[in-house]
SEMAR-814857 format. One record per residue (C-alpha): x, y, z; residue in three letters. Coordinates in Angstrom, 3 decimals. Layout:
SEMAR-814857
> X,Y,Z,ALA
...
END
This chain:
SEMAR-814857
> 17.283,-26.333,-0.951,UNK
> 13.971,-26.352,1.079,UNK
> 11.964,-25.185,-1.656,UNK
> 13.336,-27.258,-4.074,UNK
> 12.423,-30.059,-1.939,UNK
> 8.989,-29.089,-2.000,UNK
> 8.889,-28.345,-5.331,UNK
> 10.185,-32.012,-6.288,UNK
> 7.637,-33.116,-3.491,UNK
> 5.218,-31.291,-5.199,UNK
> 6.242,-33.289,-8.679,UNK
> 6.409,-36.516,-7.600,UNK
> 2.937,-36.522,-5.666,UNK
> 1.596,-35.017,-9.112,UNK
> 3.061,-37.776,-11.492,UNK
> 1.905,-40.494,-8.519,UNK
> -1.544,-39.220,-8.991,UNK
> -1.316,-39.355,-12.436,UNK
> 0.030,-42.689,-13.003,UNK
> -2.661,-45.023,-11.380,UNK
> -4.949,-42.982,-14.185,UNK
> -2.871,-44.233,-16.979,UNK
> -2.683,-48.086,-15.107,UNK
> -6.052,-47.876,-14.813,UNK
> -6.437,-46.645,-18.653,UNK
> -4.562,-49.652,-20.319,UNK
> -5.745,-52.321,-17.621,UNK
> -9.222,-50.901,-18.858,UNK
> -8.383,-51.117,-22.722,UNK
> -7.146,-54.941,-21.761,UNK
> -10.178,-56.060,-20.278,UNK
> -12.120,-54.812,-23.647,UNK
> -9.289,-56.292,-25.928,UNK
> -9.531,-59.842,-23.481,UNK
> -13.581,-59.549,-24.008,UNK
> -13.126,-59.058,-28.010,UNK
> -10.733,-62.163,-27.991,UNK
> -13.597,-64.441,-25.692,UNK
> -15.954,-63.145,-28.843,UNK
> -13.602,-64.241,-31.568,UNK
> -12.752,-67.310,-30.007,UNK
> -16.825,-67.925,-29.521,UNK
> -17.455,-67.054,-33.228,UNK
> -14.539,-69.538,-34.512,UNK
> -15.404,-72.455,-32.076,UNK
> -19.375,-71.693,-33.189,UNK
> -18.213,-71.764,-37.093,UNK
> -20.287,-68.468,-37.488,UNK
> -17.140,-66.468,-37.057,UNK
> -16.136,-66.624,-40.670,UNK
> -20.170,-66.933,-42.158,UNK
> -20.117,-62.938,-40.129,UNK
> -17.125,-62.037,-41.043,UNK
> -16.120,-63.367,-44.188,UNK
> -15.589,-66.823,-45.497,UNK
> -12.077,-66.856,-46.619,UNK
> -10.344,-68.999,-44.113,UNK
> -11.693,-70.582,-40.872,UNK
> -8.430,-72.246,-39.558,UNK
> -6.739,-69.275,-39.423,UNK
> -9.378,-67.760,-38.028,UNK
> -9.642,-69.794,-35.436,UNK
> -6.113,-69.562,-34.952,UNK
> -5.854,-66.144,-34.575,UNK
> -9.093,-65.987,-32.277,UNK
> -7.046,-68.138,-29.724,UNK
> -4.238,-66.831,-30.491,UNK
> -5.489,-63.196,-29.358,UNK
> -7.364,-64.705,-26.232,UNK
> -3.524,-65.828,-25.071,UNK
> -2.137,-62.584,-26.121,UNK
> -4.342,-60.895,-23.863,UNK
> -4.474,-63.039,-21.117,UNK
> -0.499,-62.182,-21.117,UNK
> -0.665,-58.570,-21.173,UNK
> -3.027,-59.102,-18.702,UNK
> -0.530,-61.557,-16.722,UNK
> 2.101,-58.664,-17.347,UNK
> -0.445,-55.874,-15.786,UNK
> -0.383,-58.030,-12.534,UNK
> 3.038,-58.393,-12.394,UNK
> 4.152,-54.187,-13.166,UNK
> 7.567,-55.999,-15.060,UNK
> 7.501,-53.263,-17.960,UNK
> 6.351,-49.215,-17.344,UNK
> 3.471,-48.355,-18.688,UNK
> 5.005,-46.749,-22.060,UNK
> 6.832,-49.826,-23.221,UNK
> 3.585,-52.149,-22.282,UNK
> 1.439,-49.829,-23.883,UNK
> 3.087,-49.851,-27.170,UNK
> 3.587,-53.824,-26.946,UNK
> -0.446,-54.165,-26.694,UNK
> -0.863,-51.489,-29.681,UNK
> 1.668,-53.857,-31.921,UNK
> -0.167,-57.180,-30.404,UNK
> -3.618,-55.591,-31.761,UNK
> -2.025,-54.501,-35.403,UNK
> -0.651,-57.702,-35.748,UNK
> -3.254,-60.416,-34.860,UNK
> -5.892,-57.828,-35.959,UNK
> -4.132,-58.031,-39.407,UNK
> -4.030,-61.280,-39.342,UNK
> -8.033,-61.702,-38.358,UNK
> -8.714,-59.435,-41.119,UNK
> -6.858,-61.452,-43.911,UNK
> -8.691,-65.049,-42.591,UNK
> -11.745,-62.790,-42.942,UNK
> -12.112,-61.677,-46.532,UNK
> -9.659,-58.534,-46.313,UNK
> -9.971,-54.778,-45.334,UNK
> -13.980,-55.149,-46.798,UNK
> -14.926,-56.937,-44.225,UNK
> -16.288,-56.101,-40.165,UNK
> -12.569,-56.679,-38.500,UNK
> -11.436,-53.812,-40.134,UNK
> -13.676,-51.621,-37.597,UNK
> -11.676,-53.035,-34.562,UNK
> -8.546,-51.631,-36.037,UNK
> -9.814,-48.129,-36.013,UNK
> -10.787,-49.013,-32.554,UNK
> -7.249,-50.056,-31.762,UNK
> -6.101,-46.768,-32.941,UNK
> -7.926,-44.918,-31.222,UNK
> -7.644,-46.488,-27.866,UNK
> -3.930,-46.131,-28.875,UNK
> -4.222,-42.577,-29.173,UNK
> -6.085,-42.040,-25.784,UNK
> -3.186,-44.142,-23.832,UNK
> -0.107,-42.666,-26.107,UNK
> -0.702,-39.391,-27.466,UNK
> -1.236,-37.812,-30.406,UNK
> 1.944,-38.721,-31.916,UNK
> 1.966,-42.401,-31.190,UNK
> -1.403,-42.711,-32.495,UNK
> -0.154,-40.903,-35.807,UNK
> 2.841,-43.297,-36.461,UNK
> 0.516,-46.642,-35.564,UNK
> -1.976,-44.918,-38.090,UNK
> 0.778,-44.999,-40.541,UNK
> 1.509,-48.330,-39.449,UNK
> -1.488,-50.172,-40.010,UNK
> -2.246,-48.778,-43.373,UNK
> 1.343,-50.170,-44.831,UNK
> -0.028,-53.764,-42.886,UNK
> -3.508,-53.145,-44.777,UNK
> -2.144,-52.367,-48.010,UNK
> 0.373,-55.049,-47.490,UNK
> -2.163,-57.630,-46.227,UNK
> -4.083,-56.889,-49.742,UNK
> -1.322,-56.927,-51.936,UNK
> -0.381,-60.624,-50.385,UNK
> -3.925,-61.603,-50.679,UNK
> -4.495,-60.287,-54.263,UNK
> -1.003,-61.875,-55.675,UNK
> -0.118,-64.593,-53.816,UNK
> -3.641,-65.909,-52.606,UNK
> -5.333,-64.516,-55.786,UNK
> -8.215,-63.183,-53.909,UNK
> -10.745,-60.377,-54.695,UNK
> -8.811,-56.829,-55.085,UNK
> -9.954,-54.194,-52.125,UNK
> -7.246,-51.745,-52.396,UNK
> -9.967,-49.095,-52.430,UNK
> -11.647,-50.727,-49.260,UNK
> -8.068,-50.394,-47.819,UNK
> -7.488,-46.798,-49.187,UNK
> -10.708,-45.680,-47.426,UNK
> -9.735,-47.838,-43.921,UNK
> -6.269,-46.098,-44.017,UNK
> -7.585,-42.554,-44.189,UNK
> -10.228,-43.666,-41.890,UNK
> -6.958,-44.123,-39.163,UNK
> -5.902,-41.004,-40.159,UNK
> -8.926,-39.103,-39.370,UNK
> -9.315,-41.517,-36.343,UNK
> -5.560,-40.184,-35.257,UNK
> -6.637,-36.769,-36.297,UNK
> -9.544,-36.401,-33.899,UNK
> -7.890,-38.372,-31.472,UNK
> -4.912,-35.463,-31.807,UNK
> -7.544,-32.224,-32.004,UNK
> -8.823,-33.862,-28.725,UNK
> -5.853,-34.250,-27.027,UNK
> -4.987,-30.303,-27.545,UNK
> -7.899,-28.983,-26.155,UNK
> -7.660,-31.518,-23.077,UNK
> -3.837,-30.104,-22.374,UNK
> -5.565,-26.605,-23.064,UNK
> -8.428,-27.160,-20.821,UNK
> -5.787,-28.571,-18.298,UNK
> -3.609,-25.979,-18.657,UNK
> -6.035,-23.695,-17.843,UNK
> -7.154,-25.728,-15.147,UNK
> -3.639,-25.769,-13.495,UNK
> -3.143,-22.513,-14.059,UNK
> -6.340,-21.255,-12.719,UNK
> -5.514,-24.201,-9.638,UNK
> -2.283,-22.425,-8.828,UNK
> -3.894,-19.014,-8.351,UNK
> -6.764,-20.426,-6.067,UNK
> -3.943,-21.668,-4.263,UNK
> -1.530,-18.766,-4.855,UNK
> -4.422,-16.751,-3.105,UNK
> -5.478,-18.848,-0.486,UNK
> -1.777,-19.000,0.732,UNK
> -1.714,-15.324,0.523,UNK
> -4.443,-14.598,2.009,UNK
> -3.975,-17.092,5.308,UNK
> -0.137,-15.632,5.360,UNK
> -2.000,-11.917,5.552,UNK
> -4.354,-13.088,8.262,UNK
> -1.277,-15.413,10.146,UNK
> 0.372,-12.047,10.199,UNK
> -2.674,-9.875,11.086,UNK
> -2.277,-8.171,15.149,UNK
> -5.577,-8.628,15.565,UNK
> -7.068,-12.449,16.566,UNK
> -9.071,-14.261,14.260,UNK
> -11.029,-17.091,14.281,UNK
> -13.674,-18.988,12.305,UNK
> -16.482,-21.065,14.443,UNK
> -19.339,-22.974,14.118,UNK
> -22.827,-22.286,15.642,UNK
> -21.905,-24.705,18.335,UNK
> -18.621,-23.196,18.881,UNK
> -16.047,-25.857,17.231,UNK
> -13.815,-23.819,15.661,UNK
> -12.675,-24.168,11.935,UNK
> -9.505,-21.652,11.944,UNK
> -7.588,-19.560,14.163,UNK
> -4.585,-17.472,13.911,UNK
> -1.799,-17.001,16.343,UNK
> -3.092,-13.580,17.344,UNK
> -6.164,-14.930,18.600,UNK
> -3.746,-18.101,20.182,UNK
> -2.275,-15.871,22.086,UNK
> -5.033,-13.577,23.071,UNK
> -6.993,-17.114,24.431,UNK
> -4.025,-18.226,25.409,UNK
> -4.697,-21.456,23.313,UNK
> -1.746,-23.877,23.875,UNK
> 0.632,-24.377,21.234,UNK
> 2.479,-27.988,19.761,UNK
> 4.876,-27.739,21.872,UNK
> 3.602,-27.022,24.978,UNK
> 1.620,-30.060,24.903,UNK
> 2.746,-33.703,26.266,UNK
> 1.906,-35.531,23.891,UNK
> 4.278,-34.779,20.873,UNK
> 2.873,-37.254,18.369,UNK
> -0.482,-35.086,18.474,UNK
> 0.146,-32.518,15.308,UNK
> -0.726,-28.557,15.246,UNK
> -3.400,-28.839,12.773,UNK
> -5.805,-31.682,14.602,UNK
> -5.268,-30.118,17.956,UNK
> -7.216,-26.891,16.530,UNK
> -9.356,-28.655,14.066,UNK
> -10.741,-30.671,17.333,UNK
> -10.487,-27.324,19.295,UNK
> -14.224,-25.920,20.592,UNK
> -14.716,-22.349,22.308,UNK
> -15.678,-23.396,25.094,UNK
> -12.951,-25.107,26.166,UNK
> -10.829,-22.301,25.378,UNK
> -12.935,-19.616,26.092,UNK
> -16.373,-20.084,28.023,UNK
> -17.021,-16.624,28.163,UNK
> -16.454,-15.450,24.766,UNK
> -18.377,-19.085,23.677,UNK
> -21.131,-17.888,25.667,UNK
> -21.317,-14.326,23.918,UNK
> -21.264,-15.573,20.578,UNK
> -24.642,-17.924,21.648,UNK
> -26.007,-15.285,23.089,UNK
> -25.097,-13.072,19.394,UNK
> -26.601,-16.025,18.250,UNK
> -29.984,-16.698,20.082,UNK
> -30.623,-13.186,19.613,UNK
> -31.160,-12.898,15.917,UNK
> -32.638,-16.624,15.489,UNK
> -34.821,-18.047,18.047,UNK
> -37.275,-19.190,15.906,UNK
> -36.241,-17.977,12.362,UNK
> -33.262,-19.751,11.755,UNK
> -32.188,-16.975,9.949,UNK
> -28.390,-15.720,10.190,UNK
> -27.223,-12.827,12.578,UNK
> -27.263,-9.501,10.558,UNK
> -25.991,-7.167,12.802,UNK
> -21.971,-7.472,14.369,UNK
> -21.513,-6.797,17.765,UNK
> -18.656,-5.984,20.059,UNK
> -17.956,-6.887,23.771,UNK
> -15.015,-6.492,26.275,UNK
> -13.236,-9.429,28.181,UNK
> -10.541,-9.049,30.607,UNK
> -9.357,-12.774,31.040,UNK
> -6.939,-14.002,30.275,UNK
> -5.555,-10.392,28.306,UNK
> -7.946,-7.475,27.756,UNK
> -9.456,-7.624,24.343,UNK
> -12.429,-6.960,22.067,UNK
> -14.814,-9.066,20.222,UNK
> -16.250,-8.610,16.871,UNK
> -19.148,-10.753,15.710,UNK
> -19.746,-11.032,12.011,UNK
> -21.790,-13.576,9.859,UNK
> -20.763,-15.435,7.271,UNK
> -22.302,-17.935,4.579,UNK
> -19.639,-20.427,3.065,UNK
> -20.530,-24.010,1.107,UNK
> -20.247,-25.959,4.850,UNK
> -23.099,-23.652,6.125,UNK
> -23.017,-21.193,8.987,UNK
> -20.416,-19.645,10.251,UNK
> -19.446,-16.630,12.615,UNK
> -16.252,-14.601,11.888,UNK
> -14.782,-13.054,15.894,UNK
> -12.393,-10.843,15.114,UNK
> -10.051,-10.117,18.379,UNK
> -8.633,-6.745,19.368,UNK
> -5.897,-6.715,21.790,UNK
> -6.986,-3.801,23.800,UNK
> -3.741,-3.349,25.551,UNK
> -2.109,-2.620,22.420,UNK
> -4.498,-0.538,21.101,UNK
> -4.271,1.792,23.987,UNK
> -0.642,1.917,24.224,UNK
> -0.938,3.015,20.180,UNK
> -3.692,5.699,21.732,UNK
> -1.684,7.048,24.595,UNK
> 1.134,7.181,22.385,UNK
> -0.281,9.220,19.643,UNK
> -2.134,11.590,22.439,UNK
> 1.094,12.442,24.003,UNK
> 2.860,12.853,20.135,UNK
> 0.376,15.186,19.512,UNK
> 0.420,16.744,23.037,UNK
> 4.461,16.709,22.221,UNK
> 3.164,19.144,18.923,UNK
> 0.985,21.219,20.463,UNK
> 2.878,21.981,23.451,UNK
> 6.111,22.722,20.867,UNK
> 3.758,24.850,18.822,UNK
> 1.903,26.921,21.661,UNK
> 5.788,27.423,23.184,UNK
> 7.325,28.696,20.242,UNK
> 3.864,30.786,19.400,UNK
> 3.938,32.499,22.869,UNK
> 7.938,33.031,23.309,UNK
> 8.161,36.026,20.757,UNK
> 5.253,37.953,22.229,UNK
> 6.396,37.581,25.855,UNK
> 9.860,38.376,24.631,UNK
> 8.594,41.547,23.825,UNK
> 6.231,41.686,26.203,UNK
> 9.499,41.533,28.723,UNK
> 11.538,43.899,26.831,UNK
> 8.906,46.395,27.286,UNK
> 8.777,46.124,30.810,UNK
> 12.263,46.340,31.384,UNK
> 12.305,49.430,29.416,UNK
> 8.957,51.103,30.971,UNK
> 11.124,50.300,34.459,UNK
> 13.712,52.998,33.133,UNK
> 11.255,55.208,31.172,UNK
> 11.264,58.870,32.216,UNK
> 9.104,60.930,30.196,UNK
> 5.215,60.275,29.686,UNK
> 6.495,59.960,26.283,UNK
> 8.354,57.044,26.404,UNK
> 6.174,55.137,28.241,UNK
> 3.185,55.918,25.949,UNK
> 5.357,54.445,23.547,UNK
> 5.886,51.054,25.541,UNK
> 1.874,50.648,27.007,UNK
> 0.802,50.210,23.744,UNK
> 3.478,47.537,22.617,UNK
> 2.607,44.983,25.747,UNK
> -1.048,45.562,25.467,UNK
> -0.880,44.483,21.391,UNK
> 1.183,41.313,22.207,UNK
> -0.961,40.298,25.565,UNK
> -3.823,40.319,23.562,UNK
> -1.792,38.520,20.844,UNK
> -1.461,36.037,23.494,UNK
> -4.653,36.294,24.151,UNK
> -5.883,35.700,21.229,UNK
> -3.936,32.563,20.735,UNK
> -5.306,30.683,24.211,UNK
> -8.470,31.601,22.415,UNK
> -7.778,30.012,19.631,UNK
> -6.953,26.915,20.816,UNK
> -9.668,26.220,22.983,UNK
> -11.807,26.992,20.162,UNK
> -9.726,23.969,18.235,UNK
> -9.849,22.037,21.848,UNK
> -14.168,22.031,21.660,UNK
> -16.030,19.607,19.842,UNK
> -18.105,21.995,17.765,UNK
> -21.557,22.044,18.279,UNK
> -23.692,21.891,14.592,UNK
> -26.820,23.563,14.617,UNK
> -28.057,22.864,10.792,UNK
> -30.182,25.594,9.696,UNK
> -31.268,26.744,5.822,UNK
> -29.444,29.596,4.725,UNK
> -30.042,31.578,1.948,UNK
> -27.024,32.889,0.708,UNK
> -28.406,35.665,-1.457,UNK
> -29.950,37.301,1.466,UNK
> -27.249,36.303,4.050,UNK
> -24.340,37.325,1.261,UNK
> -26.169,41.025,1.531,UNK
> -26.413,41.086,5.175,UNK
> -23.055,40.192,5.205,UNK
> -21.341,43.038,3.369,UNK
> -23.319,45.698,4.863,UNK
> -22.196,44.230,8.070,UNK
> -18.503,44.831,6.561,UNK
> -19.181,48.033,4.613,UNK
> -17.534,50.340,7.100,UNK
> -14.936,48.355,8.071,UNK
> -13.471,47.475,4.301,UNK
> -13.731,50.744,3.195,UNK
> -11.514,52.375,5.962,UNK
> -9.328,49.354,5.133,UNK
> -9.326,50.226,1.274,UNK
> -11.132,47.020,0.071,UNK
> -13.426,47.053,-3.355,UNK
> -15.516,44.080,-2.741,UNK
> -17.586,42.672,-5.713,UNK
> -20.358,40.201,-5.057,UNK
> -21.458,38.153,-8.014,UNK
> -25.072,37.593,-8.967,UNK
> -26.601,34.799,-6.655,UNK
> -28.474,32.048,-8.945,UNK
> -32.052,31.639,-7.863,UNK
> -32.205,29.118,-4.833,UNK
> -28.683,29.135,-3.797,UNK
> -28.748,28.055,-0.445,UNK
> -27.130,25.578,2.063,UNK
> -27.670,23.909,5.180,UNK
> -24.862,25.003,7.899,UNK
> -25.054,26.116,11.186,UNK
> -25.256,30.445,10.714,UNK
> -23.059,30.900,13.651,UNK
> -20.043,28.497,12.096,UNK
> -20.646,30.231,8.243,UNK
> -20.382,33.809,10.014,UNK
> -16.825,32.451,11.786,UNK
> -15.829,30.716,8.697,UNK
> -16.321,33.912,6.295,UNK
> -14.745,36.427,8.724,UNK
> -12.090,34.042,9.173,UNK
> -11.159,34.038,5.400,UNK
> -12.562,37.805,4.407,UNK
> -9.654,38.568,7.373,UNK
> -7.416,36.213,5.844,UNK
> -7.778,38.068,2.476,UNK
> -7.482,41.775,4.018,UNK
> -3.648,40.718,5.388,UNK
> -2.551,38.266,2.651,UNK
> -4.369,39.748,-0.598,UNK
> -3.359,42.863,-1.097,UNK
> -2.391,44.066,-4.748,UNK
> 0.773,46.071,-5.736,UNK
> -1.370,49.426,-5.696,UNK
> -2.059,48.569,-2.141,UNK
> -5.848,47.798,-2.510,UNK
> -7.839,44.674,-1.712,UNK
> -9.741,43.276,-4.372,UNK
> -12.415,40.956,-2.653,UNK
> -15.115,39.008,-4.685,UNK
> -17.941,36.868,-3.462,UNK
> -19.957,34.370,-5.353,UNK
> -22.260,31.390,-4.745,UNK
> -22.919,28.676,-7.854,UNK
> -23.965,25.110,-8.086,UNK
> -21.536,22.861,-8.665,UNK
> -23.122,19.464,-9.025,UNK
> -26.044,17.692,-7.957,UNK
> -27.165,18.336,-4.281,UNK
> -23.799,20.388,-3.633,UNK
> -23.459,24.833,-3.516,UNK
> -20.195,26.693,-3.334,UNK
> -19.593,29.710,-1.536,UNK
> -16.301,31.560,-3.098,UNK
> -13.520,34.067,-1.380,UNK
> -11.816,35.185,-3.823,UNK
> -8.834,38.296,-3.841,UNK
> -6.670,39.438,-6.562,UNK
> -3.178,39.320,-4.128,UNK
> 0.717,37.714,-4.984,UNK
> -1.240,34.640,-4.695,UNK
> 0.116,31.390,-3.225,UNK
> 2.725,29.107,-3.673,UNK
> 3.390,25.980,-3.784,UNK
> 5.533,25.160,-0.191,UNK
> 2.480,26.951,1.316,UNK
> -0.252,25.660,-0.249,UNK
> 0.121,21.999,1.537,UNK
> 0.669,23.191,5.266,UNK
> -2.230,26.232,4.464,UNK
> -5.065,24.548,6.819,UNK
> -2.683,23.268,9.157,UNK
> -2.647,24.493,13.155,UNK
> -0.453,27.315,13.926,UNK
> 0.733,28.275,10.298,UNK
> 0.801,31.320,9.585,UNK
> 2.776,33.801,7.632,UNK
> 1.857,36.854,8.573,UNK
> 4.339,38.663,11.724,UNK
> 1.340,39.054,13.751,UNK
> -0.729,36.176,12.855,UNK
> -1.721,32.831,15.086,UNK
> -2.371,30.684,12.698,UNK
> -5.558,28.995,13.908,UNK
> -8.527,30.975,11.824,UNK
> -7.759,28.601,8.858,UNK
> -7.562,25.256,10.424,UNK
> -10.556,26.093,12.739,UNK
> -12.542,27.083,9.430,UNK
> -11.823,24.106,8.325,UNK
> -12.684,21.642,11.422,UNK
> -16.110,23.964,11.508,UNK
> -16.579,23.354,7.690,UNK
> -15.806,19.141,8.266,UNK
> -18.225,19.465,11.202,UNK
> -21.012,20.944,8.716,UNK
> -20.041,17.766,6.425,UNK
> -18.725,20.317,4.054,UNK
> -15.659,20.844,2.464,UNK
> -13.073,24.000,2.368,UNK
> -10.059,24.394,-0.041,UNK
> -7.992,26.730,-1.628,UNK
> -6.926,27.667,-5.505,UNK
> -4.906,29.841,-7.080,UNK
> -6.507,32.322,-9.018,UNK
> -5.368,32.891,-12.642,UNK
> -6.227,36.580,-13.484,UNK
> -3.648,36.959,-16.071,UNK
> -6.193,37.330,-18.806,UNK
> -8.498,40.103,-17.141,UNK
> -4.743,42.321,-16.718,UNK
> -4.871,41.583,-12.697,UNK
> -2.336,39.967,-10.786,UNK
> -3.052,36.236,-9.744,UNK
> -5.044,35.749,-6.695,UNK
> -6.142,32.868,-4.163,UNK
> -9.626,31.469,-3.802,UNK
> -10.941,29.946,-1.294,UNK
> -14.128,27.795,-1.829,UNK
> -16.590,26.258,0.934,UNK
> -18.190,23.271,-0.853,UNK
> -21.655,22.742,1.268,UNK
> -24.732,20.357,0.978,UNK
> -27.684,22.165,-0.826,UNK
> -30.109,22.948,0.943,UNK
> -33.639,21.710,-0.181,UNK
> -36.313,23.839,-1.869,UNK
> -39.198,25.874,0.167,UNK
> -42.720,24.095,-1.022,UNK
> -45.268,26.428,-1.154,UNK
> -47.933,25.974,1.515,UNK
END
C-alpha cells in the first residue's frame, strides 16, 4: 500500500510538473494569436488590410479582424479564469483559428492569397499543443473548409477559380502535420530515453546510498572546512552524532540537521586531523591531497580514520572512511582462537596415535624378558618420538615468518648439483630419475635455502606416494619458460596418481595420506614458495600414451631471473 502511495505520489508530482508546461504552451500560442488579431484589426481600420491581402471584400474583413481580436481576448479571459482543462480549451482555440481564419481568407481573395500562411501556422501550433493526431484530423479539417471556401466563392460569388492554390495549401497542412508528427516521435523517443536513462541514475544512486547506509564501517563526505555533505549511520554512531529523535526540537527534520552539521562540532579531533591531512599536501599549491592516511581515536568509541580525496562538480572534497576498531578486533580475536581451535584439534589428533604406541610399548618393555623382545620394542618408541618430533618441528617451521633471501639461481647448474646430492640415496631407494635438457638461461630468483626445502620436500613426497606397480620410482625433472618474465621448475613421477577428493585439501596443514606422514612438507612448500612471490601446484600426469601409468606433477612457477651482462 506504501509503495503504491509513492508510486501515485510519484505520478501526480510528474503530471503537476508537466501541466504548467502545457498552460504555459497555449497561454503562449494566445498571446501570438491576440498579437495577429491587433495586426488584422490595424490593417482593416488602416484600409491597407485588403490592398496586402487581397481586395475582395473589406467589410468582412474588417469584420473578421475584430471579430478575431474578441475571440482572443476570450480565450484569453478563459486562460485567467482555468473554467475548461487544457484539452477542451485547446481544441476550442484550434476551431476559433480555422474558422475566422477561413473566413479572413475568403474577404481576402481566397486560398492565393497571404492568410493562407497563418493557417499552416495554426496547424502547426495545433500540433505542438495536441499531438500528432489532433494536428492530422484539423489538417483534414481545414482543407474540406479551403476547398469549401473556394467552391462557395467560385459558384456562388463567381470569383476567380484557385482550387489548385487550395490543392497545394491542403497538402501543405499535411506535410505541416507530417513534420509536426515525425517530430513528436523522436521527442517521446528522446524522452523515453531520457526517463529511462533518469530512472537508472536514480535506480543507482538509491542503490548505491542503501549499500553505503548498510556499510559497518562509517562514512562521511566533508568539505575542506569541515561541513559535512553526507554521513551514514555507521559513522553516526561511531561520533556519536545525535539522531531526530533525540533532539528537542521535533519540527527540525533529519536531513537539515546533517546538511548544517560541521566536524568540528561533532568531532574536533578528527576535524583537526583531516586539516592537518589537508595543510600537509597544499600549503601553497592548492593542489588536492594525493596520498590517504590513517589515524587512531579513542573518544567517544575506538576507531580508525581513512583520508581519501575526491574531485566531484561542487569542488573539493575528502572521503573519511571510519573503522570501528572494537569490532574489528573482536572479528581478529575470534578468527585467532578458530584457528587456534584447528590447530590445537589437528596437533591432538596428529600426536595421539604415536603416543598411543609410544605407551603400548612401554607397557610391554615393563614385562619384556628376553633382550629379544625388548630390541623389538626400543626401536618402535624411538620411530614414533621422533615422529613426534618431527611434527613440533614442523609446525614451528609453519609458526616463523620465513625469512627471503632472493638470490639468482641457475637451475641447470643447481638441477646437477642437486641429483648428485641425491644419487646415493635414490638408488638404494630404487628411483630412475630423468632430468630434462635445461633451455639456455633458465634461471630464477628464490632464496637457495627455501628451493633446496621445497625440492626435498616434493622429491620425498614422490619417493612415498609415486611409486609404480613394478615397485620403482620414476622421477623426472625439468625447467622451461612458460611466459614472459616467468620459469617453471617440474616434479614429476609416474605413480597411481591423484584424485580428485585429494587434490583440493593437497597443500593444506596436516594432510597427509601416508601412515607415517605429518602432513606439513606440502603446505610449508607452499607458504616458502608464496613467500618467494612464486607459485606451487599440482597436475595429474597423463602418461597413457607413452604405455606408463598416470602420474602427478608438481610445478613451482617462479619469477625469471634477469640475464648476466657481460662486463
Amino acid at each position: 500500500m506504501a509503495r503504491s502511495t509513492h508510486v501515485l505520489n510519484r505520478f501526480t508530482q510528474s503530471s503537476a510538473a508537466k501541466e504548467p508546461d502545457n498552460w504555459r504552451g497555449i497561454r503562449l500560442v494566445n498571446a501570438y494569436r491576440v498579437f495577429l488579431a491587433f495586426a488584422l484589426v490595424a490593417a482593416a481600420i488602416s484600409g491597407r488590410g485588403p490592398q496586402v491581402f487581397g481586395q475582395q471584400d473589406s467589410y468582412l474583413f474588417a469584420f473578421d479582424a475584430w471579430g478575431y481580436l474578441v475571440l482572443a481576448m476570450g480565450f484569453e479571459f478563459l486562460l485567467e479564469l482555468h473554467v475548461l482543462p487544457f484539452r477542451p480549451q485547446a481544441h476550442l482555440h484550434a476551431l476559433g483559428d480555422l474558422i475566422v481564419l477561413v473566413l479572413v481568407m475568403h474577404a481576402s481573395g481566397g486560398p492565393g492569397g497571404g492568410i493562407a500562411l497563418l493557417m499552416i501556422v495554426s496547424v502547426g501550433l495545433t500540433a505542438v499543443l495536441l499531438g500528432a493526431g489532433a494536428a492530422m484530423g484539423y489538417a483534414a479539417l481545414a482543407t474540406l473548409m479551403v476547398l469549401g471556401e473556394t467552391i462557395y466563392a467560385t459558384w456562388v460569388d463567381h470569383f476567380e477559380r484557385q482550387f489548385a492554390a487550395a490543392g497545394f495549401l491542403g497538402f501543405a497542412l499535411f506535410v505541416v502535420a507530417m513534420l509536426v508528427a515525425t517530430f513528436e516521435q523522436r521527442v517521446r523517443r528522446v524522452e523515453r530515453i531520457t526517463q529511462r536513462r533518469e530512472r537508472e541514475v536514480n535506480y543507482l544512486s538509491t542503490l548505491a546510498v542503501q549499500i553505503i547506509e548498510q556499510s559497518s564501517n562509517g562514512v562521511l563526505i566533508s568539505e575542506p572546512m569541515g561541513q559535512v555533505d553526507y554521513i551514514n549511520s555507521a559513522a553516526r554512531n561511531l561520533l556519536a552524532v545525535r539522531r531526530q529523535g533525540d533532539l528537542a526540537d521535533k519540527s527540525v527534520d533529519e536531513e537539515s540537521i546533517f546538511t548544517s552539521l560541521r566536524l568540528q562540532d561533532a568531532h574536533p579531533d578528527l576535524a583537526a586531523a583531516l586539516q592537518a591531512w589537508y595543510a600537509g599536501d597544499l600549503p601553497s599549491s592548492g593542489a588536492a591531497p594525493t596520498e590517504p592516511i590513517m589515524r587512531v581515536f579513542e573518544q567517544p568509541y575506538r576507531f580508525r580514520a581513512e583520508f581519501h580525496s575526491l574531485r566531484t562538480e561542487l569542488g573539493q572534497r575528502a572521503l573519511v572512511v571510519l573503522v570501528d576498531l572494537a569490532a574489528e578486533d573482536a572479528r581478529v580475536q575470534q578468527n585467532k582462537l578458530a584457528s587456534l581451535g584447528r590447530l590445537t584439534a589437528s596437533i591432538a589428533h596428529e600426536v595421539r596415535n604415536p603416543l598411543s604406541s609410544i605407551r603400548q610399548a612401554t607397557e610391554l618393555l615393563a614385562d619384556a624378558r628376553s633382550d629379544e623382545e625388548r630390541g623389538e620394542l626400543i626401536p618402535i618408541i624411538l620411530r614414533q618420538s621422533e615422529r613426534i618430533n618431527s611434527l613440533i618441528e614442523g609446525i614451528l617451521d609453519v609458526a616463523r615468518r620465513p625469512q627471503v633471501k632472493p638470490a639468482r639461481i641457475d637451475l641447470a647448474q643447481w638441477l646437477k648439483e642437486f641429483t648428485e646430492l641425491n644419487r646415493m640415496d635414490w638408488a638404494a631407494n630404487e628411483v630412475q630419475w630423468q632430468v630434462e635438457p635445461v633451455q639456455s638461461g633458465c634461471a630464477l630468483v628464490f632464496d637457495v635455502s627455501h628451493l633446496w626445502q621445497i625440492m626435498d620436500n616434493l622429491v620425498g613426497n614422490a619417493l612415498r606416494h609415486g611409486r609404480s606397480t613394478d615397485g620403482m620410482v620414476r622421477l623426472r625433472l625439468s625447467c622451461q619458460f612458460i611466459e614472459p618474465g616467468w620459469v617453471e621448475l617440474s616434479v614429476c613421477d609416474a605413480g597411481a596418481g591423484l584424485i580428485p577428493a585429494t587434490h583440493a585439501t593437497l597443500f593444506e596443514p596436516f594432510f597427509t595420506t601416508h601412515a607415517e606422514g605429518v602432513g606439513l612438507g606440502l603446505y610449508i612448500s607452499r607458504e616458502l614458495s608464496l613467500a618467494n612471490g612464486a607459485q606451487l601446484s599440482a597436475d595429474l600426469l597423463d602418461l597413457a600414451n607413452s604405455g606408463a601409468n598416470q602420474g602427478t606433477c608438481f610445478r613451482l612457477r617462479a619469477p625469471q631471473a634477469p640475464a648476466l651482462t657481460a662486463d
